[in-house]
N, C-alpha and C positions, 0 to 999 in steps of 0.2 A: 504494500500500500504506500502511494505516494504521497505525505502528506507536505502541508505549507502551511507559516507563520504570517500573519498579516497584523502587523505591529510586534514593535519591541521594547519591551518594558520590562515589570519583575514575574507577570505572567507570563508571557513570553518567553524571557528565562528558564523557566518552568516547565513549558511545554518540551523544549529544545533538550534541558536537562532529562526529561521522560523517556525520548526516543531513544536514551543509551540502553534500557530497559526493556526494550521494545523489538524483541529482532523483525516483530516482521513489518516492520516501520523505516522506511526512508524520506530523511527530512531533506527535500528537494533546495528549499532557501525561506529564508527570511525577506519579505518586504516593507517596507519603509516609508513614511513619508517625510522623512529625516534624509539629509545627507546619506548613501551608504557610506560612504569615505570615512565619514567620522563612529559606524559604529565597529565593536569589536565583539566576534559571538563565541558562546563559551566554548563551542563544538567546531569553531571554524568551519564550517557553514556558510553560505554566499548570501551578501546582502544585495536587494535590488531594491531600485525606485519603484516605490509604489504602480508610476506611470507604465512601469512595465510587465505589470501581472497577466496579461492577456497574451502575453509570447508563451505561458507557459500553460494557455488554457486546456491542452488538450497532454500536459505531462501531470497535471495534480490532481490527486483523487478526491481529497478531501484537504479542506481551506479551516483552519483554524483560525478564528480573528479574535485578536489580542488588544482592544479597544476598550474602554473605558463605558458602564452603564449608560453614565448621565446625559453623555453626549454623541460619542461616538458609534455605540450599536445600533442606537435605533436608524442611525440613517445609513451604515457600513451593512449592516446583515442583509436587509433585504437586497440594498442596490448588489451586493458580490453573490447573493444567489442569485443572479440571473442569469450566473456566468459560471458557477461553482457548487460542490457540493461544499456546502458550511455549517460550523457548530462556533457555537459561541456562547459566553458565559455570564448573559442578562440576568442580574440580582437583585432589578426593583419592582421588588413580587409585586405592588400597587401596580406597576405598568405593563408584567407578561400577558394579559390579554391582549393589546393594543400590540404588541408588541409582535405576538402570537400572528395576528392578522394582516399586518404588516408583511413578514416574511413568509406566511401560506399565500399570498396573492402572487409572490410575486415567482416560489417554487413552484407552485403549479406552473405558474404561465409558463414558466422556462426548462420543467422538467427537471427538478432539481430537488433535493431533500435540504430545509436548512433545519438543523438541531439546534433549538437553544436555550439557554439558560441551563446548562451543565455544569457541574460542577460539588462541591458539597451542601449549600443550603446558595437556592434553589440546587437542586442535585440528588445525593446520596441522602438526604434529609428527608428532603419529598416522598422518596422511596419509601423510608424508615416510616412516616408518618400513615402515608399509602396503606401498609404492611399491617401496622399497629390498631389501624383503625376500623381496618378489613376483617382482623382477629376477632377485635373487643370491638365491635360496633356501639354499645354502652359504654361508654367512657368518656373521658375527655384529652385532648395533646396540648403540651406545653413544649415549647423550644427556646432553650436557652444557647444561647452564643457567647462564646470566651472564655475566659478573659484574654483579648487577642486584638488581632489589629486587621479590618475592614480593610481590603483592597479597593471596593466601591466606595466607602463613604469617605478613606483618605484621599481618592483620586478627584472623589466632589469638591472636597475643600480647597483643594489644588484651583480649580476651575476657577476662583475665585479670584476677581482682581486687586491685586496687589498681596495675592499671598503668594511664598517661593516654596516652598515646601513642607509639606503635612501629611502626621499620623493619628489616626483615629482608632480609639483603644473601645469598644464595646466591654462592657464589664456586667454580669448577671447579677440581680439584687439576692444576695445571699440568702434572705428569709425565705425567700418565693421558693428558691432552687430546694432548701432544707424542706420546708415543708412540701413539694412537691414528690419527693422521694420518699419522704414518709407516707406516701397513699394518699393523701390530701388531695380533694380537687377545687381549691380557691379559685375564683372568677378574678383573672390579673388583668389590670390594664397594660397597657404598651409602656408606660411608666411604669408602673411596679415592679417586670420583667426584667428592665436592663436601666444602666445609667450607660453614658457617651463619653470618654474623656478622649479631649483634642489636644495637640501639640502643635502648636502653630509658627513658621518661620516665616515674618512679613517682610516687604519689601520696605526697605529705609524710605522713612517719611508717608508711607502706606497709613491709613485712618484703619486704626485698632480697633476702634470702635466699630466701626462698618463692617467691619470682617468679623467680628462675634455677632454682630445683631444677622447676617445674612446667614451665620452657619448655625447659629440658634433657633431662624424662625424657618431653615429650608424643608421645604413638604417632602415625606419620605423619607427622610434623611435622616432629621435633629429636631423637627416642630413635635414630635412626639414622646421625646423621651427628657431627662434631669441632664444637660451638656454642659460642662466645664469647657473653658479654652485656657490653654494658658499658652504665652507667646512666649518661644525659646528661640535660641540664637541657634543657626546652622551648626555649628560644632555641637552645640548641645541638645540636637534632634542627631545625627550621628552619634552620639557619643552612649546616649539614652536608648535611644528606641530607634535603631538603627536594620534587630531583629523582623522577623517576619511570623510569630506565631498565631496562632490562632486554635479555633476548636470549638468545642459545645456537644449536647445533648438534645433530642428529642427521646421526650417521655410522656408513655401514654397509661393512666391510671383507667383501670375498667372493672367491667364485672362482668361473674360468669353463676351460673346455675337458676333454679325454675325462679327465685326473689332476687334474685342480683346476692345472695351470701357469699358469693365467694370474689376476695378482691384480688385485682391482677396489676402487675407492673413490668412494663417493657421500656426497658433503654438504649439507643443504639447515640454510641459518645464516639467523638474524637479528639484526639490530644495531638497537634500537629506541631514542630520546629517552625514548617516554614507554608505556609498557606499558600502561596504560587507554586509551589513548587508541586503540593499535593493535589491542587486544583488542576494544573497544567497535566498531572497525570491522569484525572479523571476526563479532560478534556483529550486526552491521547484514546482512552478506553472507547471513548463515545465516536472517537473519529473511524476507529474500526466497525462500528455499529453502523453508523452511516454508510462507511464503502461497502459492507454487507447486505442493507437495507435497498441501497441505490440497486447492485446488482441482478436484485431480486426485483426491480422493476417501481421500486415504492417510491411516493414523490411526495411536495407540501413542507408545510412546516411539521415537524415533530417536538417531543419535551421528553422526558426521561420516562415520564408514563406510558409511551410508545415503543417505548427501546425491549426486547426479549432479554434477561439473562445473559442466556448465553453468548449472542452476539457481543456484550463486552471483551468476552475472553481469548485469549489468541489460540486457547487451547480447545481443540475437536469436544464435538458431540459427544463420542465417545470415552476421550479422555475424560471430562467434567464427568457423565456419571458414573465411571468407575474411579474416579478421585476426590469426588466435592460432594456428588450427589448423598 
Protein backbone atom coordinates (compact mmCIF):
# COMPACT_ATOMS: atom_id res chain seq x y z
CA UNK A 1 0.00 0.00 0.00
CA UNK A 2 1.05 3.24 -1.03
CA UNK A 3 0.48 5.78 1.22
CA UNK A 4 1.08 9.92 1.54
CA UNK A 5 1.46 12.74 4.16
CA UNK A 6 -0.29 15.95 3.36
CA UNK A 7 1.09 18.35 5.83
CA UNK A 8 3.90 18.21 8.35
CA UNK A 9 3.67 18.86 11.65
CA UNK A 10 3.90 16.80 15.17
CA UNK A 11 1.03 14.52 13.59
CA UNK A 12 2.67 14.16 10.70
CA UNK A 13 5.67 13.05 12.45
CA UNK A 14 3.61 10.41 13.79
CA UNK A 15 2.39 9.17 10.87
CA UNK A 16 6.00 8.89 9.03
CA UNK A 17 7.36 7.54 12.58
CA UNK A 18 4.26 4.55 12.11
CA UNK A 19 5.24 3.38 8.62
CA UNK A 20 8.71 1.89 10.35
CA UNK A 21 6.07 -0.50 11.96
CA UNK A 22 4.21 -1.01 9.02
CA UNK A 23 5.97 -3.57 6.58
CA UNK A 24 3.22 -3.47 4.21
CA UNK A 25 3.40 0.30 4.00
CA UNK A 26 5.30 2.50 1.74
CA UNK A 27 5.50 6.02 2.59
CA UNK A 28 5.74 7.55 -1.14
CA UNK A 29 6.59 11.49 0.29
CA UNK A 30 5.40 14.13 2.30
CA UNK A 31 3.78 17.38 0.81
CA UNK A 32 3.86 20.72 1.84
CA UNK A 33 2.70 23.92 1.71
CA UNK A 34 5.87 25.20 3.29
CA UNK A 35 9.08 25.49 1.42
CA UNK A 36 10.32 21.65 0.86
CA UNK A 37 13.86 23.03 1.00
CA UNK A 38 13.45 24.14 4.53
CA UNK A 39 11.89 20.83 5.86
CA UNK A 40 13.86 17.80 7.30
CA UNK A 41 11.83 14.31 7.70
CA UNK A 42 12.62 11.94 10.22
CA UNK A 43 12.76 8.99 7.69
CA UNK A 44 14.37 10.95 4.89
CA UNK A 45 11.51 10.76 2.89
CA UNK A 46 10.88 13.25 -0.01
CA UNK A 47 9.40 16.44 0.59
CA UNK A 48 7.06 18.15 -2.29
CA UNK A 49 5.18 21.25 -2.96
CA UNK A 50 1.96 20.81 -2.05
CA UNK A 51 1.20 22.23 -5.81
CA UNK A 52 2.57 19.19 -6.90
CA UNK A 53 0.32 16.31 -5.54
CA UNK A 54 -1.51 15.58 -8.79
CA UNK A 55 1.81 14.02 -10.43
CA UNK A 56 1.49 11.47 -8.08
CA UNK A 57 -2.38 10.88 -8.47
CA UNK A 58 -2.28 7.65 -9.87
CA UNK A 59 1.11 6.38 -7.44
CA UNK A 60 -0.87 6.91 -3.91
CA UNK A 61 -3.21 4.67 -2.58
CA UNK A 62 -4.32 6.40 0.29
CA UNK A 63 -3.72 10.21 1.22
CA UNK A 64 -3.26 10.87 4.92
CA UNK A 65 -3.96 14.71 5.79
CA UNK A 66 -2.09 16.03 8.59
CA UNK A 67 -4.08 19.55 8.82
CA UNK A 68 -5.35 21.05 11.61
CA UNK A 69 -9.49 20.63 12.85
CA UNK A 70 -10.20 24.28 13.10
CA UNK A 71 -9.27 25.31 9.82
CA UNK A 72 -7.61 23.36 7.72
CA UNK A 73 -9.82 19.87 7.32
CA UNK A 74 -12.82 21.13 6.63
CA UNK A 75 -11.85 22.78 3.56
CA UNK A 76 -8.48 20.12 2.66
CA UNK A 77 -10.63 16.78 3.15
CA UNK A 78 -13.32 17.09 0.92
CA UNK A 79 -11.41 19.28 -1.84
CA UNK A 80 -8.35 16.14 -1.91
CA UNK A 81 -11.16 13.50 -2.01
CA UNK A 82 -11.93 14.40 -5.30
CA UNK A 83 -8.75 13.23 -6.31
CA UNK A 84 -7.74 10.71 -3.41
CA UNK A 85 -8.51 8.02 -1.23
CA UNK A 86 -8.34 10.10 2.30
CA UNK A 87 -8.40 9.71 6.19
CA UNK A 88 -8.10 12.36 8.36
CA UNK A 89 -8.39 13.07 11.98
CA UNK A 90 -11.49 15.74 12.42
CA UNK A 91 -11.97 16.05 16.44
CA UNK A 92 -14.78 18.72 16.61
CA UNK A 93 -17.23 16.15 17.54
CA UNK A 94 -19.96 19.45 17.59
CA UNK A 95 -18.88 19.64 13.64
CA UNK A 96 -18.49 15.66 12.35
CA UNK A 97 -21.99 15.85 10.82
CA UNK A 98 -21.28 18.95 8.71
CA UNK A 99 -18.22 17.64 8.29
CA UNK A 100 -19.46 14.04 7.53
CA UNK A 101 -21.53 15.76 4.54
CA UNK A 102 -19.14 17.69 3.28
CA UNK A 103 -16.64 14.87 2.37
CA UNK A 104 -19.66 12.19 1.33
CA UNK A 105 -20.69 14.60 -1.53
CA UNK A 106 -17.94 15.13 -2.69
CA UNK A 107 -16.40 10.88 -2.45
CA UNK A 108 -19.38 9.97 -4.00
CA UNK A 109 -19.09 12.33 -6.89
CA UNK A 110 -15.49 11.24 -7.56
CA UNK A 111 -15.53 7.74 -6.53
CA UNK A 112 -13.59 7.91 -3.65
CA UNK A 113 -13.78 6.69 0.02
CA UNK A 114 -12.70 9.66 2.45
CA UNK A 115 -12.25 8.25 6.34
CA UNK A 116 -12.47 10.64 8.85
CA UNK A 117 -12.17 11.72 12.14
CA UNK A 118 -9.74 8.66 13.13
CA UNK A 119 -7.95 8.59 15.52
CA UNK A 120 -8.30 7.80 19.44
CA UNK A 121 -11.30 10.13 20.61
CA UNK A 122 -13.09 10.73 17.82
CA UNK A 123 -11.59 7.09 17.03
CA UNK A 124 -10.79 4.19 19.24
CA UNK A 125 -13.08 5.99 21.87
CA UNK A 126 -16.11 5.94 19.79
CA UNK A 127 -15.59 2.35 19.39
CA UNK A 128 -15.18 1.66 23.06
CA UNK A 129 -18.29 3.75 23.62
CA UNK A 130 -20.10 1.83 20.60
CA UNK A 131 -19.15 -1.51 22.21
CA UNK A 132 -20.07 -0.50 25.85
CA UNK A 133 -23.30 0.75 25.02
CA UNK A 134 -24.24 -2.02 22.63
CA UNK A 135 -23.59 -4.40 25.93
CA UNK A 136 -25.40 -2.53 28.63
CA UNK A 137 -27.98 -0.79 26.79
CA UNK A 138 -29.18 0.54 30.43
CA UNK A 139 -26.47 2.55 31.42
CA UNK A 140 -24.89 5.58 31.10
CA UNK A 141 -20.96 6.75 29.29
CA UNK A 142 -18.70 9.06 30.61
CA UNK A 143 -15.20 10.20 28.91
CA UNK A 144 -12.68 11.49 30.41
CA UNK A 145 -9.48 13.00 28.65
CA UNK A 146 -5.87 13.40 30.33
CA UNK A 147 -4.28 14.79 31.89
CA UNK A 148 -2.47 15.55 28.47
CA UNK A 149 -2.09 17.83 25.97
CA UNK A 150 -4.84 18.45 22.88
CA UNK A 151 -3.22 18.48 19.46
CA UNK A 152 -6.79 20.23 18.20
CA UNK A 153 -7.23 22.64 20.97
CA UNK A 154 -3.36 23.65 21.13
CA UNK A 155 -3.40 24.08 17.22
CA UNK A 156 -6.63 26.50 17.82
CA UNK A 157 -4.83 28.78 20.17
CA UNK A 158 -2.01 28.84 17.71
CA UNK A 159 -4.68 30.28 15.12
CA UNK A 160 -4.93 33.14 17.05
CA UNK A 161 -3.57 36.52 16.20
CA UNK A 162 -0.69 37.57 17.96
CA UNK A 163 -0.14 34.39 19.67
CA UNK A 164 3.49 32.29 18.66
CA UNK A 165 3.10 29.38 20.20
CA UNK A 166 0.78 27.19 22.56
CA UNK A 167 -0.10 24.17 24.62
CA UNK A 168 -3.27 23.14 25.92
CA UNK A 169 -3.40 20.71 28.82
CA UNK A 170 -7.18 19.05 29.36
CA UNK A 171 -7.14 17.95 32.92
CA UNK A 172 -10.38 15.59 34.21
CA UNK A 173 -12.04 16.82 37.53
CA UNK A 174 -10.97 14.31 39.99
CA UNK A 175 -14.26 13.92 41.81
CA UNK A 176 -16.25 13.12 38.75
CA UNK A 177 -13.58 10.55 37.43
CA UNK A 178 -13.48 8.99 41.44
CA UNK A 179 -16.93 8.74 41.69
CA UNK A 180 -17.52 7.42 38.22
CA UNK A 181 -15.40 4.27 38.95
CA UNK A 182 -17.10 3.71 41.98
CA UNK A 183 -20.59 2.62 39.85
CA UNK A 184 -21.99 6.16 40.34
CA UNK A 185 -23.91 7.51 37.58
CA UNK A 186 -23.83 11.47 38.32
CA UNK A 187 -25.48 13.60 35.54
CA UNK A 188 -21.99 15.88 34.78
CA UNK A 189 -21.93 18.89 32.85
CA UNK A 190 -19.06 19.67 30.35
CA UNK A 191 -17.60 21.61 33.23
CA UNK A 192 -17.62 19.28 35.84
CA UNK A 193 -16.00 16.64 33.58
CA UNK A 194 -12.74 18.53 32.65
CA UNK A 195 -10.91 21.95 33.48
CA UNK A 196 -8.42 23.51 30.31
CA UNK A 197 -5.07 24.76 31.33
CA UNK A 198 -3.39 26.88 28.43
CA UNK A 199 0.24 27.93 28.14
CA UNK A 200 0.51 30.69 26.03
CA UNK A 201 3.67 32.25 24.11
CA UNK A 202 2.40 35.98 22.72
CA UNK A 203 3.84 37.96 20.28
CA UNK A 204 5.87 41.08 21.93
CA UNK A 205 3.49 43.96 22.28
CA UNK A 206 0.57 41.40 21.36
CA UNK A 207 -2.96 42.53 23.71
CA UNK A 208 -2.84 39.79 26.43
CA UNK A 209 -5.97 40.47 27.13
CA UNK A 210 -7.53 39.76 23.78
CA UNK A 211 -5.93 36.59 23.50
CA UNK A 212 -7.40 35.17 26.92
CA UNK A 213 -10.80 36.74 26.36
CA UNK A 214 -10.81 34.81 22.59
CA UNK A 215 -9.53 31.45 23.85
CA UNK A 216 -11.84 31.68 26.96
CA UNK A 217 -15.02 32.47 25.01
CA UNK A 218 -14.11 30.01 21.76
CA UNK A 219 -17.39 27.74 20.96
CA UNK A 220 -16.19 24.12 21.04
CA UNK A 221 -13.12 24.63 22.27
CA UNK A 222 -12.92 26.61 25.83
CA UNK A 223 -16.68 28.40 26.15
CA UNK A 224 -17.55 25.39 27.98
CA UNK A 225 -15.22 24.38 30.30
CA UNK A 226 -13.11 26.37 33.83
CA UNK A 227 -9.63 27.78 31.32
CA UNK A 228 -6.76 29.07 32.90
CA UNK A 229 -4.15 30.82 30.53
CA UNK A 230 -1.08 31.75 31.73
CA UNK A 231 1.41 33.50 29.36
CA UNK A 232 5.02 31.80 29.37
CA UNK A 233 8.17 32.81 27.42
CA UNK A 234 9.24 30.54 24.56
CA UNK A 235 12.18 28.87 26.60
CA UNK A 236 9.64 28.38 29.19
CA UNK A 237 6.97 26.55 26.98
CA UNK A 238 10.00 24.25 25.72
CA UNK A 239 11.43 23.85 28.65
CA UNK A 240 7.83 22.96 30.53
CA UNK A 241 5.65 21.32 28.33
CA UNK A 242 7.79 20.69 25.46
CA UNK A 243 6.33 16.63 25.83
CA UNK A 244 3.42 15.24 23.99
CA UNK A 245 1.20 13.07 26.27
CA UNK A 246 -1.97 12.45 26.52
CA UNK A 247 -4.78 9.62 27.35
CA UNK A 248 -8.12 9.18 29.01
CA UNK A 249 -10.87 6.67 29.65
CA UNK A 250 -14.30 5.85 28.52
CA UNK A 251 -16.47 4.33 31.14
CA UNK A 252 -19.79 2.90 30.81
CA UNK A 253 -21.67 2.17 34.36
CA UNK A 254 -24.82 -0.25 33.51
CA UNK A 255 -27.07 -2.98 34.58
CA UNK A 256 -27.99 -6.31 33.86
CA UNK A 257 -30.67 -8.89 35.06
CA UNK A 258 -34.93 -9.05 35.13
CA UNK A 259 -34.78 -5.37 37.88
CA UNK A 260 -31.45 -3.95 36.75
CA UNK A 261 -29.79 -5.90 40.38
CA UNK A 262 -26.91 -6.59 38.98
CA UNK A 263 -24.34 -3.51 38.27
CA UNK A 264 -21.62 -3.52 35.50
CA UNK A 265 -18.41 -1.52 34.68
CA UNK A 266 -16.42 -1.40 31.55
CA UNK A 267 -13.33 0.72 30.83
CA UNK A 268 -11.31 0.97 27.81
CA UNK A 269 -8.10 3.65 29.03
CA UNK A 270 -5.10 4.85 27.55
CA UNK A 271 -1.86 6.08 28.81
CA UNK A 272 0.11 7.54 25.91
CA UNK A 273 4.00 9.28 25.97
CA UNK A 274 3.26 10.90 22.82
CA UNK A 275 -0.35 11.56 21.35
CA UNK A 276 0.86 12.09 17.54
CA UNK A 277 2.77 9.64 17.42
CA UNK A 278 0.00 7.03 18.69
CA UNK A 279 -2.61 8.82 16.70
CA UNK A 280 -0.49 8.82 13.50
CA UNK A 281 -0.42 5.02 14.12
CA UNK A 282 -4.05 4.74 14.33
CA UNK A 283 -4.32 6.82 11.34
CA UNK A 284 -1.76 4.32 9.44
CA UNK A 285 -4.24 1.27 10.63
CA UNK A 286 -7.35 3.09 9.17
CA UNK A 287 -5.30 3.90 5.84
CA UNK A 288 -5.03 0.05 5.36
CA UNK A 289 -8.95 -0.19 5.94
CA UNK A 290 -9.52 2.33 3.26
CA UNK A 291 -7.04 0.74 0.56
CA UNK A 292 -9.01 -2.45 1.42
CA UNK A 293 -12.48 -0.88 1.57
CA UNK A 294 -11.63 1.08 -1.94
CA UNK A 295 -10.64 -2.29 -3.57
CA UNK A 296 -13.63 -3.92 -2.61
CA UNK A 297 -15.41 -1.39 -4.67
CA UNK A 298 -16.82 0.86 -1.54
CA UNK A 299 -17.08 4.63 -1.80
CA UNK A 300 -18.45 8.06 0.30
CA UNK A 301 -17.47 9.28 3.23
CA UNK A 302 -16.85 6.67 6.13
CA UNK A 303 -16.09 7.05 10.23
CA UNK A 304 -14.78 4.30 12.34
CA UNK A 305 -18.33 2.92 12.79
CA UNK A 306 -17.88 1.71 9.06
CA UNK A 307 -14.51 0.33 9.28
CA UNK A 308 -14.63 -4.11 9.94
CA UNK A 309 -12.11 -5.26 12.48
CA UNK A 310 -10.26 -6.98 10.63
CA UNK A 311 -9.48 -4.73 7.83
CA UNK A 312 -7.20 -2.79 10.41
CA UNK A 313 -4.97 -5.43 10.65
CA UNK A 314 -2.05 -6.35 8.31
CA UNK A 315 -2.42 -9.73 9.49
CA UNK A 316 -4.89 -12.46 7.35
CA UNK A 317 -8.32 -13.71 8.03
CA UNK A 318 -6.95 -16.57 9.08
CA UNK A 319 -4.00 -15.44 11.11
CA UNK A 320 -6.42 -13.07 13.45
CA UNK A 321 -8.80 -16.15 14.23
CA UNK A 322 -6.28 -18.53 15.08
CA UNK A 323 -4.28 -15.77 17.05
CA UNK A 324 -6.68 -12.94 18.42
CA UNK A 325 -9.92 -14.59 17.87
Amino acid sequence: MNIAIYGYGNLARGVESATRYNTDVHLVGVFTRRDPATLHTLTGVPVYACERIMDYKDTIDVLILCGGSATDLPRMTPTLAEHFHVVDSFDTHANIPAHFDACDRTARASGHIALISAGWDPGLFSIARLYASAALPEGRDYTFWGRGISQGHSDAIRRIDGVVDARQYTVPVEDAVNAVRAGETPTLTTRQKHRRECYVVAAEGADRSRIEHEIKTMPNYFADYDTTVTFVTRDELMRDHAGMPHGGSVIRNGVSGIDGEHRHTVEFRLQLDSNPEFTGSVLVAYARAVHRMAERGERGCKTVFDVAPGDLSALSAEELRAHML
